[in-house]
Backbone bond lengths (Angstrom), bond angles and torsions (degrees), N, CA, C in turn:
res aa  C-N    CA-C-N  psi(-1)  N-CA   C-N-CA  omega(-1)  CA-C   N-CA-C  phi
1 X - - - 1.460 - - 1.525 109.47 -
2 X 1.267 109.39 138.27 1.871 117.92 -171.71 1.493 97.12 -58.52
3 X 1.153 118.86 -176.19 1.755 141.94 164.71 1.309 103.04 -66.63
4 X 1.654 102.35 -68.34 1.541 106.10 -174.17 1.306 116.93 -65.59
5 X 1.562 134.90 10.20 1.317 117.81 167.15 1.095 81.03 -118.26
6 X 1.118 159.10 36.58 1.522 133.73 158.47 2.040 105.57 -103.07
7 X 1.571 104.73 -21.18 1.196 128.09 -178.31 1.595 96.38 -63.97
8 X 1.489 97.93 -61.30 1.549 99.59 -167.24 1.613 103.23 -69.55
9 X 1.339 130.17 -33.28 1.379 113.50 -178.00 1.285 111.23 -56.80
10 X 1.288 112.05 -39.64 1.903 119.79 -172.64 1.697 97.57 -64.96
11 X 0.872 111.79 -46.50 1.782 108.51 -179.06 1.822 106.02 -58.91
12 X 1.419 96.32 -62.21 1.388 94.72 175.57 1.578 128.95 -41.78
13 X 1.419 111.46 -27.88 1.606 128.65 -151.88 2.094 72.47 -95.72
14 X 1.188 118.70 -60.26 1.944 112.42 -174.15 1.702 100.23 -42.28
15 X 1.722 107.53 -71.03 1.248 79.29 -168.53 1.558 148.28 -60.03
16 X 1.422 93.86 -20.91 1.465 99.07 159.62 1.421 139.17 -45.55
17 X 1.691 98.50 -49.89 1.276 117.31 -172.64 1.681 93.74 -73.94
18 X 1.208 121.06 -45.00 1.787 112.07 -164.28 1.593 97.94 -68.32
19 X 1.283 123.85 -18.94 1.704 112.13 -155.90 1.657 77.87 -88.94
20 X 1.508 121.39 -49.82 1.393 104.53 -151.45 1.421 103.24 -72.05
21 X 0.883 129.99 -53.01 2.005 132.93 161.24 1.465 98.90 -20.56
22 X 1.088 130.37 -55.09 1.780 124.24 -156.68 1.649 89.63 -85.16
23 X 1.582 142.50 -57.88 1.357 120.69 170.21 1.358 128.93 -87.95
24 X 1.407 108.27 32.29 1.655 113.07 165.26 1.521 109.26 -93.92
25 X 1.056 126.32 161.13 1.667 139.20 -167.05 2.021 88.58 -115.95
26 X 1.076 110.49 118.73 1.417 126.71 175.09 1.466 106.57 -74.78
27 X 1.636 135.35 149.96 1.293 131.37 149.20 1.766 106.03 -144.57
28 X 1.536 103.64 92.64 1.359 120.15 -168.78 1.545 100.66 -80.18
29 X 0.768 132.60 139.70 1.608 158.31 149.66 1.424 136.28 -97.20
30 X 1.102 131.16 92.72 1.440 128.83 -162.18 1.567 133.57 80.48
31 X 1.637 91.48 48.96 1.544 110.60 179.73 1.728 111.03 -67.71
32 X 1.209 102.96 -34.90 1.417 113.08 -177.12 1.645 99.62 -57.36
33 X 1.415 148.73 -20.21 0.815 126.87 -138.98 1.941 96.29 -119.79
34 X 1.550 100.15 -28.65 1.491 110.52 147.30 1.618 117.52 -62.22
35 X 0.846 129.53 -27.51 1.008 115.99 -172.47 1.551 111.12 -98.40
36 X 1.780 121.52 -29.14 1.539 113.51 160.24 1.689 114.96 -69.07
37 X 1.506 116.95 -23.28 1.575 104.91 169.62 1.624 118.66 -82.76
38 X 1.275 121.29 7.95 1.400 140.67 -179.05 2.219 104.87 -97.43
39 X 1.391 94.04 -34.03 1.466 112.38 -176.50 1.597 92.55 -85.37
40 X 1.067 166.26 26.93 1.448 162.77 174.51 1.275 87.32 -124.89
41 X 0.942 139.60 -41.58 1.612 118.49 -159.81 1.413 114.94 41.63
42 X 1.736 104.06 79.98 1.189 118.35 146.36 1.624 94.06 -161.82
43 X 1.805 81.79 159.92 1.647 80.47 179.40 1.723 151.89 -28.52
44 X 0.505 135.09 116.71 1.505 128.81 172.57 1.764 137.50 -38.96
45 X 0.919 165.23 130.09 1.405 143.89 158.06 1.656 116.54 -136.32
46 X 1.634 117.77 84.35 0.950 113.58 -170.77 1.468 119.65 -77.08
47 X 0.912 118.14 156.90 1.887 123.97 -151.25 1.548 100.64 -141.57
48 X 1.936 115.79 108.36 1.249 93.64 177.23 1.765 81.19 -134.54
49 X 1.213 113.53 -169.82 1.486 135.63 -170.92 2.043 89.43 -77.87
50 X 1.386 106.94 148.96 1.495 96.71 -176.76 1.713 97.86 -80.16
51 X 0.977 120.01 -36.03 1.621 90.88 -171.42 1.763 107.74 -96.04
52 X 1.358 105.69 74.55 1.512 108.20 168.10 1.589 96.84 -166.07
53 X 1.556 105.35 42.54 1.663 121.93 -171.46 1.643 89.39 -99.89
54 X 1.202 135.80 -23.10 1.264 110.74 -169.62 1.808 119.72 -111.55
55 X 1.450 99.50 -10.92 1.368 107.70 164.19 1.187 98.15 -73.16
56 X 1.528 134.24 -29.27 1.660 119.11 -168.20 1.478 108.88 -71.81
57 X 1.820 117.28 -13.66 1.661 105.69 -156.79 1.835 96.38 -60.44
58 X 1.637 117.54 -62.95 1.493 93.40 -174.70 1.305 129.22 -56.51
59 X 1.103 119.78 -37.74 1.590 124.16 166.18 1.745 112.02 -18.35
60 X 1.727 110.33 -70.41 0.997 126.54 -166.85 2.352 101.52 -71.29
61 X 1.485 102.82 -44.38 1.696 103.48 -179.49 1.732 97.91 -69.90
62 X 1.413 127.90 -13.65 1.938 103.23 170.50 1.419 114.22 -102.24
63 X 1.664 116.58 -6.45 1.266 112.19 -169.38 1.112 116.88 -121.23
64 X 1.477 137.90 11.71 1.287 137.10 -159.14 1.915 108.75 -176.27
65 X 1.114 101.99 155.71 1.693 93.77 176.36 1.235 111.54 -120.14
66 X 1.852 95.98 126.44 1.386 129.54 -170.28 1.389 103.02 -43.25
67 X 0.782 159.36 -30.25 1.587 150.06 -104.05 1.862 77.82 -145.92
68 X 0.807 150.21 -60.34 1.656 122.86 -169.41 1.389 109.22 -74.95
69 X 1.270 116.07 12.91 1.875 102.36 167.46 1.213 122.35 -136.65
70 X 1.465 96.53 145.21 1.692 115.15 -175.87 1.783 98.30 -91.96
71 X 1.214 104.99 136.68 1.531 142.98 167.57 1.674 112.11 -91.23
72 X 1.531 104.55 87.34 1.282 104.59 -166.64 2.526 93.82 -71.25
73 X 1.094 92.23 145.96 1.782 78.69 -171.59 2.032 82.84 -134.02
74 X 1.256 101.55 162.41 1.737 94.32 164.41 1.537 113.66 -89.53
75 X 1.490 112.48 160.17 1.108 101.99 163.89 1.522 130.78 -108.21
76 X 1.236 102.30 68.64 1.417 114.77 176.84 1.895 115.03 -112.33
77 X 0.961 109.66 -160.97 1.691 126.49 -169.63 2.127 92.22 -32.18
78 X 1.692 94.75 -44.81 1.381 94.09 -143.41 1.881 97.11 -69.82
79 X 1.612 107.86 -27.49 1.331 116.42 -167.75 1.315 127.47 -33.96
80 X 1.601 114.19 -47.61 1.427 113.31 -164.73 1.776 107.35 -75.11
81 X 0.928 120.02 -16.92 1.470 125.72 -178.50 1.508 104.05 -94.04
82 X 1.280 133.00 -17.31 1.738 136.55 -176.14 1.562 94.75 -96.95
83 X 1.515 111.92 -34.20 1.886 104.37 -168.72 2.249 86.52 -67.29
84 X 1.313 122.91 -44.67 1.297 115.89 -164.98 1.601 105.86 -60.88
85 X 1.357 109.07 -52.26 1.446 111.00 165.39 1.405 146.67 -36.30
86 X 1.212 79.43 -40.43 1.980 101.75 172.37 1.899 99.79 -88.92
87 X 0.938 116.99 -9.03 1.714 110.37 -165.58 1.572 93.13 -102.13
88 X 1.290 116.28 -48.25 1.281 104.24 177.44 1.538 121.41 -80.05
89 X 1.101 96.76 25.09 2.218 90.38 -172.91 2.023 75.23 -119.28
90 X 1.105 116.38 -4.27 1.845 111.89 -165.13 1.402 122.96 46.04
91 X 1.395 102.61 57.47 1.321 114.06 152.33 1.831 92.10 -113.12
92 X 1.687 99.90 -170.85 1.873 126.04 -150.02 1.916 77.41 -121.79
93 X 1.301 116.36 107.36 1.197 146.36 148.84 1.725 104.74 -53.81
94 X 1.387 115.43 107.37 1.246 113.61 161.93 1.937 125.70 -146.04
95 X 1.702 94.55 91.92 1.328 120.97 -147.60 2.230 87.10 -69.27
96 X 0.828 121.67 162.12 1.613 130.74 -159.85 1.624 109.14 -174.04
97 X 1.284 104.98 150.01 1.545 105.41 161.39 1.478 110.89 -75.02
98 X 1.553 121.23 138.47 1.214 115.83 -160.05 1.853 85.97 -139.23
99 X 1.577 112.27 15.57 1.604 111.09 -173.82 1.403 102.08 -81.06
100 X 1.617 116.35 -18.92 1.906 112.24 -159.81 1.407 111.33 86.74
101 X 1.036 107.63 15.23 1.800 112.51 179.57 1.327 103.03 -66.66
102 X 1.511 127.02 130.70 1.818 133.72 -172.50 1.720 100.75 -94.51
103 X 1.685 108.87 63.57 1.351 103.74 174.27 1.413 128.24 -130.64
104 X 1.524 125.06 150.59 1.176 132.44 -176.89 2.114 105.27 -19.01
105 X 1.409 113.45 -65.49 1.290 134.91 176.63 1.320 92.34 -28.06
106 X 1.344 95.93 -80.87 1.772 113.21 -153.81 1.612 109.45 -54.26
107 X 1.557 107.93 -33.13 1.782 111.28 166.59 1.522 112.12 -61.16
108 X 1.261 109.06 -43.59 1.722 105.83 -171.12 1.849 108.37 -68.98
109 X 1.919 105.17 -45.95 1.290 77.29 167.70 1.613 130.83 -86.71
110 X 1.127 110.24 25.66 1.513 104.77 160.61 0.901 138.09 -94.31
111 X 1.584 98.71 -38.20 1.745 101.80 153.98 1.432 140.15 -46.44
112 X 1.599 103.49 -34.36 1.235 123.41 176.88 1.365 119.56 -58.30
113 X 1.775 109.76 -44.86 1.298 118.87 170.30 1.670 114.18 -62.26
114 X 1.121 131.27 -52.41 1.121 165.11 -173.87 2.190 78.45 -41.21
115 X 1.557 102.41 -73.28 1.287 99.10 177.13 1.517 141.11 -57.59
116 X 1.640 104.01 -25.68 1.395 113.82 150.02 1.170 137.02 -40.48
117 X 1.845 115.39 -51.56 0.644 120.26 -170.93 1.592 115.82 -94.33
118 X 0.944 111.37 -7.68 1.658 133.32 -170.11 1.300 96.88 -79.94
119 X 1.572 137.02 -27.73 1.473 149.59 -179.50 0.866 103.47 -94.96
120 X 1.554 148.66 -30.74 1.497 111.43 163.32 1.802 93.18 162.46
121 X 1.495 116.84 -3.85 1.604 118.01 -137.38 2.425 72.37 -108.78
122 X 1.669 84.92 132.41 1.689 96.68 161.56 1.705 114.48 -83.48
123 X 1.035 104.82 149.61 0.940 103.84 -165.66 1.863 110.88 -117.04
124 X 1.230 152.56 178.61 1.671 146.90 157.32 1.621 73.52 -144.50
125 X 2.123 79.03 137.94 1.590 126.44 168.75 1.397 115.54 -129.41
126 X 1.661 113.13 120.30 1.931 90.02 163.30 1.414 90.31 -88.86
127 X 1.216 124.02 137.21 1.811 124.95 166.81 1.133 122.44 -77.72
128 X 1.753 123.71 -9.89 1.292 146.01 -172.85 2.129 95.73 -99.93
129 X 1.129 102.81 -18.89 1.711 84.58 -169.29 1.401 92.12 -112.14
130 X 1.681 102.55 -171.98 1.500 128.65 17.18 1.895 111.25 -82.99
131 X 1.301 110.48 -10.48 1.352 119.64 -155.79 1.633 109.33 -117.91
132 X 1.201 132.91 -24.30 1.158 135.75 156.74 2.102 94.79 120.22
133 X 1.112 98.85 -161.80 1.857 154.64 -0.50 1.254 86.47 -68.84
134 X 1.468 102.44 157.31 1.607 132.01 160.47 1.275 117.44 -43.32
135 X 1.534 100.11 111.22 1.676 99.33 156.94 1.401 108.91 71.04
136 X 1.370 117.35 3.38 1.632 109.22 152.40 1.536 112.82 -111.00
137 X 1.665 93.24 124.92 2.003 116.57 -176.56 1.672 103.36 -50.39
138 X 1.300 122.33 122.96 1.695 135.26 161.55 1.722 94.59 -71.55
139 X 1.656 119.03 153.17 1.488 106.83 -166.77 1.776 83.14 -93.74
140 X 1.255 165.97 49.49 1.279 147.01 140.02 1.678 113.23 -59.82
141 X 1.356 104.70 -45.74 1.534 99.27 -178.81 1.450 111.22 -48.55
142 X 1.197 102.63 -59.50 1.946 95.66 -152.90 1.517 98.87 -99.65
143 X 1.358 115.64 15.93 1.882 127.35 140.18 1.581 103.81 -43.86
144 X 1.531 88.89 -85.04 1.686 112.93 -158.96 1.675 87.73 -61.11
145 X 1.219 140.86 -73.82 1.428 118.12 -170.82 0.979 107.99 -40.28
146 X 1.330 162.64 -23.02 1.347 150.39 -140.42 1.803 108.48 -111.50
147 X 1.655 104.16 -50.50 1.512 129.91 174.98 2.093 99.76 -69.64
148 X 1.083 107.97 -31.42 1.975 99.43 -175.98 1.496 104.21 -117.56
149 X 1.713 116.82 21.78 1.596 114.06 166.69 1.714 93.50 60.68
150 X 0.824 136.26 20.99 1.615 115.69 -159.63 2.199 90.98 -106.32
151 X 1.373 106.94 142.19 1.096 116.79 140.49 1.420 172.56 -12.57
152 X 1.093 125.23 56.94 1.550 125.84 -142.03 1.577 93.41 -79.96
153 X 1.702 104.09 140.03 2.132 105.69 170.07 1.497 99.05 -115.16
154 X 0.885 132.41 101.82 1.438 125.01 144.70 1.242 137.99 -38.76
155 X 1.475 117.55 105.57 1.632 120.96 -146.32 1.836 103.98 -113.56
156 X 0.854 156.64 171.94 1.486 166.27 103.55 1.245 129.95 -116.17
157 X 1.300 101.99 162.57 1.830 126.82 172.11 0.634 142.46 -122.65
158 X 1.403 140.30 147.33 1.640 125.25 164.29 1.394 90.82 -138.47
159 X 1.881 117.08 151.92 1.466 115.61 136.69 1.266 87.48 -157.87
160 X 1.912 101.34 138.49 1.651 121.62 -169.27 1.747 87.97 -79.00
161 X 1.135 133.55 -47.46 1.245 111.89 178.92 1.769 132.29 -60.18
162 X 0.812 137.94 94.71 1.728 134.98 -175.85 1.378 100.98 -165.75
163 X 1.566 95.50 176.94 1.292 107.83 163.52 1.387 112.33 -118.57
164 X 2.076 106.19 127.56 1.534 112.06 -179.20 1.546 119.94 -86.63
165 X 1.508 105.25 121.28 1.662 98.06 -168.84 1.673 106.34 -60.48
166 X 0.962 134.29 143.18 1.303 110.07 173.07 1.551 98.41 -123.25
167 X 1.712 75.28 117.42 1.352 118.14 -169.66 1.746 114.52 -143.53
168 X 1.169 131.28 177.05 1.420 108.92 161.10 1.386 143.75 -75.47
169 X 1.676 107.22 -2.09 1.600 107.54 159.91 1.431 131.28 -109.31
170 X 1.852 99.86 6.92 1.522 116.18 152.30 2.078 89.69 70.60
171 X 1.711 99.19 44.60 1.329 94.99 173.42 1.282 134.24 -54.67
172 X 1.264 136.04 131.61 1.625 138.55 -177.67 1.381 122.66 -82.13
173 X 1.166 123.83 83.67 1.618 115.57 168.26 1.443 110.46 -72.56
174 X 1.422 138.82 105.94 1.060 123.30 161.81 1.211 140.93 -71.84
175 X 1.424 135.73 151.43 1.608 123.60 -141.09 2.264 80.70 -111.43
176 X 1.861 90.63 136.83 1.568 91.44 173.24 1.686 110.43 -32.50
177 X 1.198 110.86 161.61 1.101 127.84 151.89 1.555 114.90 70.03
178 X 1.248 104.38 35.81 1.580 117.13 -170.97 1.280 110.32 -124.26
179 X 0.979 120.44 168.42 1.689 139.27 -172.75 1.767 115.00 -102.25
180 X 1.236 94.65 111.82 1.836 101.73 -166.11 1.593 100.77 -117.60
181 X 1.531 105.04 130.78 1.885 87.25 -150.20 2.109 71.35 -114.78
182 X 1.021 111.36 142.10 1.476 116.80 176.29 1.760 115.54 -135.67
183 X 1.371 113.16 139.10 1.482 126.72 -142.77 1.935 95.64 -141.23
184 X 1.355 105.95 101.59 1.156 132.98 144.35 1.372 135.14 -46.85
185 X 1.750 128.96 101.36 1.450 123.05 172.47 1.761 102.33 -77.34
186 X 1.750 82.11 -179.07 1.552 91.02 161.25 1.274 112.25 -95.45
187 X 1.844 124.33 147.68 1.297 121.25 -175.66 1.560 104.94 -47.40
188 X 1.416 104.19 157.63 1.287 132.00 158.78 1.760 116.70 -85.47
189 X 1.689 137.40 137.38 1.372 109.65 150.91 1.323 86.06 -123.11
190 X 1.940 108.18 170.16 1.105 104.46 165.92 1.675 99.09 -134.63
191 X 1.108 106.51 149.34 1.459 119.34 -159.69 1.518 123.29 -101.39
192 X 1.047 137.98 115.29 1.662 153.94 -138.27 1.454 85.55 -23.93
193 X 1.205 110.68 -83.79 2.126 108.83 -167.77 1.550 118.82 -116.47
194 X 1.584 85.13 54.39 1.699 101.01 150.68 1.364 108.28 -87.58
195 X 1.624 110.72 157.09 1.478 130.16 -143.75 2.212 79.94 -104.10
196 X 1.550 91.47 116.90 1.659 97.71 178.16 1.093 123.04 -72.42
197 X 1.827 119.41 -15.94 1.757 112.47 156.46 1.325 119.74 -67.69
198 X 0.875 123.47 -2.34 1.180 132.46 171.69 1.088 121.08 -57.31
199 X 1.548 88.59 -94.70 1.354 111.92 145.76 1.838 135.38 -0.21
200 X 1.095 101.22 -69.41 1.458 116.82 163.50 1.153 125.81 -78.93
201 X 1.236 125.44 -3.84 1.437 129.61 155.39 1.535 111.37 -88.00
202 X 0.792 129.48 -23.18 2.263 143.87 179.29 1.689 89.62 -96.34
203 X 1.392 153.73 -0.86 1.140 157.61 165.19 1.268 110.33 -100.38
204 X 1.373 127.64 -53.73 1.539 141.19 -174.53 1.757 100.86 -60.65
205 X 1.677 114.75 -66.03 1.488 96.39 162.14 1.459 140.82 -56.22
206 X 1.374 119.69 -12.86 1.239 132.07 -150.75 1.989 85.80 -98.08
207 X 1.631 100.50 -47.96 1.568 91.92 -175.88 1.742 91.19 -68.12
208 X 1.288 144.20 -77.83 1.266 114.56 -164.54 1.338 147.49 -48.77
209 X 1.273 95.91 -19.61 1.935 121.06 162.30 1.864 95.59 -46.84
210 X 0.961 97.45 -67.21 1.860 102.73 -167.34 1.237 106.76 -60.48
211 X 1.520 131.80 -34.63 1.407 144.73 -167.35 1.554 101.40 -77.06
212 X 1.214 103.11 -43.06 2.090 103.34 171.36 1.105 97.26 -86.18
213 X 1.290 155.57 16.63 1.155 126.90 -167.80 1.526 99.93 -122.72
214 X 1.342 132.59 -48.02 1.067 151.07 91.98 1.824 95.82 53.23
215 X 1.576 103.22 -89.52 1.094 117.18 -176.32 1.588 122.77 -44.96
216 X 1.691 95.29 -61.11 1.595 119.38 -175.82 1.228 100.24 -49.36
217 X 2.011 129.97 -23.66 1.522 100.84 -155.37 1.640 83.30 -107.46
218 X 0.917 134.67 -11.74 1.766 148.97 174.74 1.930 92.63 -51.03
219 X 1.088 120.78 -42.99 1.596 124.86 -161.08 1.830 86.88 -124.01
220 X 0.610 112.65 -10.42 2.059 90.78 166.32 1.344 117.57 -83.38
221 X 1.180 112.70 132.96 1.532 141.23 -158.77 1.782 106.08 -75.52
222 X 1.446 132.24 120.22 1.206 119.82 -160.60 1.468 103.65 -71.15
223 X 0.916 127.22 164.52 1.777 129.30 -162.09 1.588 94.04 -98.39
């Protein structure tokens, strides 16, 4: 695929995402819990399932400001159209090997991130992508939280209206004008030499906790 259509897909992929965010109806759950990992003052690292990245864009453009977070994206086929995507929503595009490759490259840009985030900048991870399997954590996340002290939020979604890519993370496009019900954990920290399987096993439930939960409050009846 040329440059210039990968430009225009990334443009194409914003306006979508900004129109459907501005006529979707939000139902946030666990604001308090952004806002006590916002009260620590330290970095951020929100952590959601990869295919529930695009119900989050309004979530993240009414509740938070775009501009302190990096969008870790890969840099493969899909990159040049995700770096436009992420630039025009104004978040910090930061395309990476995301295969697990054990290389010089892949160390420098991790460190780098590692230093981003270690300065002050939040960051969004799917820990399951770009490539899957579903819903099992890659160890970069609760690396870089661990190396920049920073914060992990456990985020989810649901909206029954969209379209599911069917693919292996059963991606959600949600269709305008729909109801996107979104579910807040309590922060995560992880502590200089805590054991990171751990870790990612108390993360792995914590993202599906929010991912059902998410759902349940999407179909609960207002009192």
């Amino acid at each position: 695929m040329s440059s210039r259509q990968n430009r225009l897909n990334g443009a194409a992929l914003y306006l979508l995402a900004r129109f459907t965010s501005k006529r979707s109806r939000f139902q946030v759950v666990g604001l308090e819990h952004l806002r006590a990992a916002q009260a620590l003052e330290r970095p951020i690292m929100f952590a959601a399932w990869h295919g529930m990245t695009m119900m989050l864009v309004g979530f993240f453009a009414n509740h938070y400001d775009l501009s302190r977070l990096v969008l870790i994206l890969p840099d493969d086929w899909r990159g040049e159209a995700l770096v436009v995507f992420a630039s025009k929503l104004g978040v910090t595009p930061f395309p990476m090997n995301l295969r697990g490759d054990a290389s010089m490259a892949t160390a420098r840009q991790l460190a780098k991130l590692v230093r981003q985030v270690k300065a002050g900048r939040d960051a969004y991870i799917t820990p399951d992508g770009p490539g899957g399997p579903a819903y099992i954590i890659k160890p970069g996340l609760t690396y870089i939280a661990q190396k920049a002290r920073a914060t992990i939020l456990p985020v989810g979604a649901y909206a029954r209206h969209g379209y599911r890519v069917p693919r292996w993370d059963r991606y959600v496009m949600p269709y305008p004008f729909s109801k996107i019900s979104v579910q807040i954990d309590a922060p995560m920290q992880v502590n200089k030499d805590e054991d990171l399987t751990a870790v990612n096993t108390l993360l792995t439930q914590q993202l599906h906790h929010v991912a059902m939960q998410a759902a349940a409050n999407y179909y609960e009846k207002p009192l």
